[in-house]
TORFI-8566 format. One record per residue (C-alpha): z, x, y. Coordinates in steps of 0.001 Angstrom, whole numbers, padded with zeros to 6 digits, always signed. Layout:
ZXY ...
REM end
This chain:
+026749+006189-030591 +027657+002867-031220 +029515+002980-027674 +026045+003657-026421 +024516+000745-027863 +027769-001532-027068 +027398-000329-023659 +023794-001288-023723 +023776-005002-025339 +026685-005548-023096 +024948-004659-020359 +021165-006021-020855 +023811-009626-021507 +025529-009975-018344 +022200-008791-016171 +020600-011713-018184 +023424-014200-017128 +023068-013091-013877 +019418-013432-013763 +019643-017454-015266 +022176-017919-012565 +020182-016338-010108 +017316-018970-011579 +019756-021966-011158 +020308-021318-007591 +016469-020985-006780 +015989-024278-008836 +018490-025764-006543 +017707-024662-003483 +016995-028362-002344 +019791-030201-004170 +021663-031589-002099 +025874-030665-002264 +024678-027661-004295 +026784-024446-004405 +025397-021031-004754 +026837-019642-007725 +027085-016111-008555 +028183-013978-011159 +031276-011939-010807 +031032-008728-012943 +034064-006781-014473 +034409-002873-016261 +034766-002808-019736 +037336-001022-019602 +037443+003115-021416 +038248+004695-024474 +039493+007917-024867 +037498+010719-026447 +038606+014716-026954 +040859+014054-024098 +038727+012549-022258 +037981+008920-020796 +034781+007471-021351 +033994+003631-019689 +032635+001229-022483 +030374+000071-019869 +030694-003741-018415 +031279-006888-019292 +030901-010773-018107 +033778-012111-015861 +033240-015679-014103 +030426-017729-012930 +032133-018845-009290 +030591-021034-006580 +030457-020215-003062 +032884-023015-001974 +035160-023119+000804 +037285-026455+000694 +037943-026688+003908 +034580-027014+005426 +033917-029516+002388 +037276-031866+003018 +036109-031568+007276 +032193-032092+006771 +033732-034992+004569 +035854-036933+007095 +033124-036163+010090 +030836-038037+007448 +033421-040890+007388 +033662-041020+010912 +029806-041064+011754 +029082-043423+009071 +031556-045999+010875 +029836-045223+014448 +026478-045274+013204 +027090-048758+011303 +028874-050245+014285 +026348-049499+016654 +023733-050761+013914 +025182-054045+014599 +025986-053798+018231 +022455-053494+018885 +021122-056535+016268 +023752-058549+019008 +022302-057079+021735 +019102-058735+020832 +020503-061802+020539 +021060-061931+024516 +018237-061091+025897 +017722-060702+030074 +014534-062844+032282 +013050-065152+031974 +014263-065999+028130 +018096-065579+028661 +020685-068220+028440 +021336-067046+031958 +017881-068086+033146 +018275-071793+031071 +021303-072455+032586 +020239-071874+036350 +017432-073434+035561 +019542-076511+034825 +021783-076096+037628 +019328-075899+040236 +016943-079394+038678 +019829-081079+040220 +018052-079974+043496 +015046-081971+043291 +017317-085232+042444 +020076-084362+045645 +016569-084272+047569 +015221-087461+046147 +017659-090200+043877 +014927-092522+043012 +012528-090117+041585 +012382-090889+037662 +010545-087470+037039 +013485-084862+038665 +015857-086946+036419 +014287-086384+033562 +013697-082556+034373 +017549-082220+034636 +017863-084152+030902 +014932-081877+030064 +016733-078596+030935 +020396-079238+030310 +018822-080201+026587 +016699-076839+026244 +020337-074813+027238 +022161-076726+024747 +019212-075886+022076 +019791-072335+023174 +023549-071967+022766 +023120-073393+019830 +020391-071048+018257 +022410-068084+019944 +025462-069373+018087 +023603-069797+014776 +022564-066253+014892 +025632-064830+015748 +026949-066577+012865 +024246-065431+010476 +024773-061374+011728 +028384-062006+010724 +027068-063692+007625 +024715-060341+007080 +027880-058180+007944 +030233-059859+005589 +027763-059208+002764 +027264-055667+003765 +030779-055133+003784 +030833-056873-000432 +028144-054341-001335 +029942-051664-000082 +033189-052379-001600 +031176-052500-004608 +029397-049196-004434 +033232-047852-003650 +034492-048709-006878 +031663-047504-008714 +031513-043854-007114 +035497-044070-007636 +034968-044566-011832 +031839-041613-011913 +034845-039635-009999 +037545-040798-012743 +034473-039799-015359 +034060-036544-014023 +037893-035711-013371 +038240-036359-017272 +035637-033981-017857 +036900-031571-015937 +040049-031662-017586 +038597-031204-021245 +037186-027956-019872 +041008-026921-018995 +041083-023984-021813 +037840-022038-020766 +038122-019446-018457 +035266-020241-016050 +035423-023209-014006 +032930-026108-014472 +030600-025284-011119 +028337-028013-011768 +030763-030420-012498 +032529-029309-009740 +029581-030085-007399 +028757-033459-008538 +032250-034350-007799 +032169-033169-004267 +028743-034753-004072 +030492-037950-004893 +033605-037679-002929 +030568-036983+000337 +029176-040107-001103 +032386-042427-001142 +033285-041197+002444 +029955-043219+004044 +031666-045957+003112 +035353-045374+003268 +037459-042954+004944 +039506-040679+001847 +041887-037682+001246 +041921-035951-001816 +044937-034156-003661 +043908-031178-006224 +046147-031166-009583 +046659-028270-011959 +044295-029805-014449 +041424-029299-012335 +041082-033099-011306 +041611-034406-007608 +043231-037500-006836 +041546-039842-004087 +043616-041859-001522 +042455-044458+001386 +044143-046048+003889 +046460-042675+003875 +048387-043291+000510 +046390-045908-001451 +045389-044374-005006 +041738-045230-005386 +041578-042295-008440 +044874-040738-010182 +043463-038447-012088 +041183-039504-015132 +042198-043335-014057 +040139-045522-011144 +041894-048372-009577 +039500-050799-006574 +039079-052046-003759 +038505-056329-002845 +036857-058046-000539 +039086-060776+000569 +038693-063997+003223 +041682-063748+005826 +044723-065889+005027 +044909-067310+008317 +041230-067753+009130 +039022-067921+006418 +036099-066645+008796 +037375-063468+009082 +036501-060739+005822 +039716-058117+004504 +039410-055725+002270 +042416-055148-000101 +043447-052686-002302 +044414-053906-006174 +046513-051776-008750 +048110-053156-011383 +046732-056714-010977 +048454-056767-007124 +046495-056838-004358 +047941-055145-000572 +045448-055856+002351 +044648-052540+004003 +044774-051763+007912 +041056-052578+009215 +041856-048828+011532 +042434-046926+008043 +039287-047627+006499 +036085-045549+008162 +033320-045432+006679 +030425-047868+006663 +033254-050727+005312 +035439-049762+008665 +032433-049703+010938 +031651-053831+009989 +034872-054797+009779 +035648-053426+013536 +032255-055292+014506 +033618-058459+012236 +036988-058362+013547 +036472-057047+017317 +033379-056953+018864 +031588-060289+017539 +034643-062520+018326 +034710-060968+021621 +031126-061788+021991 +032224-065159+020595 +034865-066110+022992 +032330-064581+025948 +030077-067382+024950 +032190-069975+024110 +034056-069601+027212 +030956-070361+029006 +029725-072712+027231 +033582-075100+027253 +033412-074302+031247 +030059-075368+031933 +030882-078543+029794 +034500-079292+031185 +033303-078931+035264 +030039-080794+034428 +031148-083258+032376 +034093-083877+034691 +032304-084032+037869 +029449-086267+036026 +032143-089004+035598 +033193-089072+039031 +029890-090337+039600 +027800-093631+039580 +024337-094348+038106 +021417-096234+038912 +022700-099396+037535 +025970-098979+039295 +027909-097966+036508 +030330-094964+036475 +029100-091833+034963 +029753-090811+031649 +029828-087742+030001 +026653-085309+030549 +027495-083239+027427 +028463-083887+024492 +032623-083017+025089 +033805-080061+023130 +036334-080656+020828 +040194-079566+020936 +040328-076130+018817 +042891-076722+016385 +045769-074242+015390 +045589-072540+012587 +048584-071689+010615 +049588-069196+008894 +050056-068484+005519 +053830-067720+005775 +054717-070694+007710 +057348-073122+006346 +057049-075594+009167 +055176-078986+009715 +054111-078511+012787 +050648-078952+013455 +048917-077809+016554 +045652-077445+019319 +044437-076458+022593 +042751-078320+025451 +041308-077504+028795 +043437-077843+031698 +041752-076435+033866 +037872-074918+033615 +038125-072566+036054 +041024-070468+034780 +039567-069751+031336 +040223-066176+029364 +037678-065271+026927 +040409-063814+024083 +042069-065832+021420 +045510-066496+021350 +048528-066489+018586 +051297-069260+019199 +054708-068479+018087 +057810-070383+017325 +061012-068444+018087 +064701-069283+018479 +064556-068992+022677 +061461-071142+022672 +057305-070960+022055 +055889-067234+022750 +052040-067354+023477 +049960-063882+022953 +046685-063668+024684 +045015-060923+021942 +043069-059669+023879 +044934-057575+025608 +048419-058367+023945 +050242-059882+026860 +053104-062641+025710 +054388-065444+027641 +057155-067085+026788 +057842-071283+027047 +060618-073051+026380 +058486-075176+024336 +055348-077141+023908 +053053-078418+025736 +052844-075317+027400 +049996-074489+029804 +048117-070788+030041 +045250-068942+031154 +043661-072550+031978 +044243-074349+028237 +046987-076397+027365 +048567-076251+023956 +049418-079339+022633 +052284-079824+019578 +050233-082525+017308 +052595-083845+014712 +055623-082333+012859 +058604-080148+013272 +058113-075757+013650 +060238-073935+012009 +060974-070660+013517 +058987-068017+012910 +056183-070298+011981 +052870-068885+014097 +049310-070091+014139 +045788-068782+015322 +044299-070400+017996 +040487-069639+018683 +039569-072124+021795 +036049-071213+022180 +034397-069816+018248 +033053-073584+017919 +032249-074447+021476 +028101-073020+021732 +027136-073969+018334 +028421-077864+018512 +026615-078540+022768 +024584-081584+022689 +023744-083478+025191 +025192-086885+026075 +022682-088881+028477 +019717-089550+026844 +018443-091969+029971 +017513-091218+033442 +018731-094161+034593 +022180-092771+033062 +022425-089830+035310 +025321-090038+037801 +023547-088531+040843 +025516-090989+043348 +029046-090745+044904 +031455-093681+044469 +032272-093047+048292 +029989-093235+051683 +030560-091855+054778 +029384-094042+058409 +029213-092158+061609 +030817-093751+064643 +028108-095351+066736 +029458-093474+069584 +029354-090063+068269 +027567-087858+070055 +024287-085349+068026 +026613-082111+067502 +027867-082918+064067 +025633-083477+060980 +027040-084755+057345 +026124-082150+054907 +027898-083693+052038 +030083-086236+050605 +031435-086481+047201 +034484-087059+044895 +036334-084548+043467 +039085-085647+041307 +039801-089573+039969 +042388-090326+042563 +043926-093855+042704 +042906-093897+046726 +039385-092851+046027 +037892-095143+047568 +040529-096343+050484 +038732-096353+053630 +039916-093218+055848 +038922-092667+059433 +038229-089005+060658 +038256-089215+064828 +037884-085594+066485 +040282-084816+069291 +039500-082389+072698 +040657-079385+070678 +038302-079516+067823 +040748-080731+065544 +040859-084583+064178 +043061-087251+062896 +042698-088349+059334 +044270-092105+059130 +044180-094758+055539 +045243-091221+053692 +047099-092107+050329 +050073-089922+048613 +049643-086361+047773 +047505-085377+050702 +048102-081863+052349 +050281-082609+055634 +048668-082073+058779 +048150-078540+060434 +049314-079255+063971 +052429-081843+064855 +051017-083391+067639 +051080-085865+068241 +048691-086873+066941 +049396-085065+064274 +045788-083615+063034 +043859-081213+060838 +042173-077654+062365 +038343-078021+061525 +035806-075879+060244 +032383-076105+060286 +030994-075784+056889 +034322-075992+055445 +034856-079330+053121 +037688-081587+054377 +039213-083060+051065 +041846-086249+051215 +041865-088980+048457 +039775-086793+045842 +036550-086924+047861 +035561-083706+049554 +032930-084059+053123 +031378-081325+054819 +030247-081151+058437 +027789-079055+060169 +027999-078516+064223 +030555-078531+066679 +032653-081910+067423 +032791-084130+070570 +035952-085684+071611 +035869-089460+069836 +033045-088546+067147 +034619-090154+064136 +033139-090908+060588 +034585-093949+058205 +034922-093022+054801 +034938-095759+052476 +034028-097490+048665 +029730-096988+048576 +027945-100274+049222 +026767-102476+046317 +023494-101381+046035 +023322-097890+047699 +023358-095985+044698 +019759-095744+044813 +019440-093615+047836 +022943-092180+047536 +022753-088470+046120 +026218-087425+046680 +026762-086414+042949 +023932-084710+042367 +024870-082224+045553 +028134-082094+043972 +026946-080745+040571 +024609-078646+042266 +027829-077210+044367 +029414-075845+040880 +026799-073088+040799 +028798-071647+043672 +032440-072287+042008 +034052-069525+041357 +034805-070073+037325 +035167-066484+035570 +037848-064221+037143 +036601-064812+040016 +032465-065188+039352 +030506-067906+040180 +030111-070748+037054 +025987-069516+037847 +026602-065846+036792 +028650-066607+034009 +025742-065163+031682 +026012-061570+033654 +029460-061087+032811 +028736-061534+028831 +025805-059172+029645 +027956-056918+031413 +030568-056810+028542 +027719-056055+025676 +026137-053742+027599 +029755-051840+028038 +030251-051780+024495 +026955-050923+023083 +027056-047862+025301 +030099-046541+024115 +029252-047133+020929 +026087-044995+021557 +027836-042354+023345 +030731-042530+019536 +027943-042336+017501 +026139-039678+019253 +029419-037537+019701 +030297-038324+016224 +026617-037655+014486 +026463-034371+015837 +029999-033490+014394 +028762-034233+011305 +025798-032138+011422 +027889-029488+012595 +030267-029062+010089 +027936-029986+007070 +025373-027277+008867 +028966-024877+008047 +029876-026183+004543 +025935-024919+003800 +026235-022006+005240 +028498-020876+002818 +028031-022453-000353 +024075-023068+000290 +021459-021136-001243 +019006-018632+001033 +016035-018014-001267 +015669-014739+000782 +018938-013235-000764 +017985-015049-003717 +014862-012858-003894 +016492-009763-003505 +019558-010711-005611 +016610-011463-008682 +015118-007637-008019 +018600-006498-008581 +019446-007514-011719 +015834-007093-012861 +015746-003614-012221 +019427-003745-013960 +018349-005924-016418 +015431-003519-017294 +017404-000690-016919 +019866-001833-019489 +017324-002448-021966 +015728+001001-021545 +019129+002830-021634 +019721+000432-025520 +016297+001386-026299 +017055+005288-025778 +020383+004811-027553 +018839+003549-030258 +016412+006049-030878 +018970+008843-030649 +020990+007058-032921 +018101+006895-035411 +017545+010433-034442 +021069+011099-035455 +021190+009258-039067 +017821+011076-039879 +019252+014191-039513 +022388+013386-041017 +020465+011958-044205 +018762+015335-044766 
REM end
């Protein structure tokens, strides 16, 4: 009998186990990273009896939880990866804003400066189309300058975001180290620690939104966590950190090292994932690109406006002077490895031929190799200056040693330090140094279109004669050195003509509308004193520049469409990653709960189960303990 009653209380105790873990999993139904847990059963083995075997009922074996690591380790690194597409794209789009299209886009202000110059090419004297052109070019430099100071203060917000988050790391990386040592204090029970297990994995989900992992199990029951592939953030029971550190090379750029043992390794930016990897591609990638974009328009619309402004004259006679402020030379920056002297910078050579990309200068054995980063490519000099992609780099002071190398950013500064130059209308260059005097003779077919210098040649102002010959073509005599030969031998040796094409000797470029007569001839020549206030020739030659072709092959006027073009290229692919990427993470975390999640449904039925067990045990110990009364009653007698 007391089998009976063994079998009983054993029984009415493990249906009550399984009924309060039954209760646990209702209770956290809605917790998130919860496992169902459920209660694994044994026999209680037999005992023999007359020669027979008789069970002794059953008896408690584990409390496991419905866990399958690998759904957990993928839903995990899908986590990682979203979490770095969602947070890039975050940021893509706050830039996005920053360059808007219309009316209100830097592309608008600087057309709208471009084509002022209009009204003063129509009419020199007038004080009010002057001061429109000051007005405009100021209200563009005001704008690259706010859209500069924003982009510096999203970097600003993204550099801070990136701190926090290095932060929060190292915290969910000692509650891991907490729980792994709890884990292992549990090593000499026979169940496993479910809940502790949970909150673990809960953390591990946790620490991939910021930072990509991998985990390694022990025998202990701990896990050891690992970024950047083999980087020991936990070993064990022990948590080691991560730093957020200023590039050695340029200080504006964020890194994020590793420390152990009081060292400190930088980690690859591509390793990372997470939240921390997502801002740090947008730090390191897509707001320097932006950057450059900018700055590249911004140092070209300078350079050919500034330069061409010079060529000019004033109202008072003078030669022009600069329109904007000029942008400085970008100065090398070394790095921290070098053991050289040299110091370096770039300049522009030539505004038209510009690369929006940044560029690392080394010094070999063979010579100076230049890397455009953008896409990588290397050029090789035999040694400074060396001239590429339109800039000219410049050795400063000091001797290189070789393998010395240094960062070179030409444009990062250019938009947030425009000003304007000319504060006075009177100061505006609208007139060319050179005029242009029909031959009395000539007859009505041609018309002067427009006359203007180009360059600061020595002969600028020699007087040429143009005479048209029966063939169209014409003579060009007074030319000075470094004039293109003529096209035809003659003689006379003369040039093919046009119409609508400029004819350029002696820096000055004229264009001609109409078809020649034989003898029409035009004197070229030093402007009169005094004709600068009805000569316009500058002005039509700023307002030519819209036209110039200036970025890979666009005109200097749509230089805002192709930074629009590029954002709006990488904001939709980052939509189209962090689409792709979300819905892998739903996916596979929709699969981790559909095995270790609870369904209150089976839940339901799993509690009618083991009540009617439950109650079933307790009737079956009640009835053996009434015939075991029964029995010791009639014994006693």
């Amino acid at each position: 009998m007391s089998s009976a009653l063994n079998i009983g209380a054993n029984a009415l105790s493990t249906n009550l186990a399984a009924l309060q873990v039954i209760g646990h999993n209702i209770a956290n139904a809605n917790t998130a990273g919860y496992s169902r847990q459920t209660v694994n059963t044994q026999s209680a083995g037999y005992q023999q009896l007359g020669g027979n075997y008789f069970g002794k009922g059953v008896e408690l074996g584990t409390v496991s939880r419905s866990h399958d690591a690998y759904l957990t380790r993928e839903a995990q690194l899908a986590t990682s990866v979203a979490a770095a597409d969602a947070e890039r794209l975050a940021k893509l789009t706050k830039l996005e804003s920053l360059f808007p299209t219309g009316e209100n886009g830097l592309g608008a202000a600087m057309n709208d400066m471009l084509n002022a110059w209009a009204d003063v090419a129509s009419a020199p004297t007038n004080q009010s189309a002057r001061v429109v052109v000051i007005a405009r070019a100021d209200e563009l430099a005001a704008r690259l300058r706010d859209t500069a100071g924003q982009m510096d203060a999203l970097a600003y917000g993204a550099q801070q975001q990136v701190e926090s988050s290095v932060t929060a790391v190292n915290r969910l990386a000692q509650d891991i180290a907490t729980i792994n040592q709890r884990i292992i204090d549990t090593g000499n029970s026979r169940g496993e620690p479910n809940d502790l297990l949970d909150q673990r994995d809960a953390l591990l989900s946790e620490l991939n939104q910021y930072v990509q992992t991998s985990t390694v199990a022990a025998d202990d029951g701990s896990v050891s966590v690992f970024v950047a592939g083999s980087q020991p953030l936990v070993l064990g029971r022990q948590a080691n950190a991560l730093v957020a550190t200023r590039d050695t090379t340029d200080n504006s750029q964020l890194r994020v090292g590793f420390v152990q043992g009081g060292v400190t390794r930088e980690l690859p930016q591509t390793a990372l994932g997470g939240q921390i990897g997502g801002d740090l591609e947008f730090l390191s990638e897509d707001l320097p690109e932006m950057q450059n974009l900018l700055g590249r328009m911004a140092l070209a619309l300078n350079t050919e406006i500034n330069t061409q402004h010079n060529l000019g004259v004033d109202q008072l006679g003078n030669a022009g002077g600069d329109f904007f402020a000029p942008a400085a030379d970008a100065a090398g920056l070394p790095a921290a490895s070098n053991t050289g002297t040299a110091q370096i910078h770039s300049e522009v050579s030539d505004p038209t031929a510009l690369m929006a990309s940044d560029y690392r200068v080394r010094f070999e054995a063979a010579g100076v190799s230049i890397q455009r980063l953008s896409d990588g490519v290397s050029t090789s000099f035999a040694s400074l200056p060396a001239e590429l992609d339109g800039l000219s780099f410049q050795l400063d002071a000091g001797a290189s040693a070789v393998g010395d190398s240094f960062l070179v950013r030409p444009y990062v500064n250019v938009a947030r330090a425009m000003n304007l130059a000319i504060g006075s209308p009177d100061s505006l260059a609208a007139a060319s140094p050179v005029a242009v005097t029909p031959g009395t003779a000539n007859a009505s077919g041609l018309s002067i279109e427009s006359l203007y210098a180009t360059d600061p040649s020595a002969n600028l102002t020699d007087p040429v004669n143009i005479t048209f010959l029966a063939d169209g073509s014409f003579t060009a005599t007074g030319l000075g050195p470094g004039n293109p030969p003529p096209d035809n031998a003659g003689p006379p040796a003369s040039y093919n003509y046009t119409p609508g094409q400029p004819i350029q000797f002696n820096g000055w470029s004229l264009t001609l509308r109409g078809s020649p007569s034989p003898g029409d001839s035009f004197d070229i020549a030093a402007a009169p004193a005094g004709s600068t206030q009805q000569n316009a020739g500058n002005a039509k030659a700023v307002l030519a520049l819209r036209d110039q072709a200036t970025f890979e092959g666009v005109a200097l006027a749509d230089g805002y469409t192709s930074v629009l073009s590029h954002l709006g290229t990488q904001v939709q692919g980052a939509k189209f990653s962090a689409s792709f990427s979300g819905q892998l993470a739903t996916s596979t975390e929709t699969a981790r709960a559909a095995v270790s999640g609870v369904n209150l449904d089976e839940e339901a039925a799993r509690l009618l189960q083991f009540q009617q067990a439950y109650q079933a045990s307790a009737k079956f110990l009640q009835i053996a303990q009434s015939t075991f009364d029964t029995l010791l009653q009639t014994v006693g007698r």
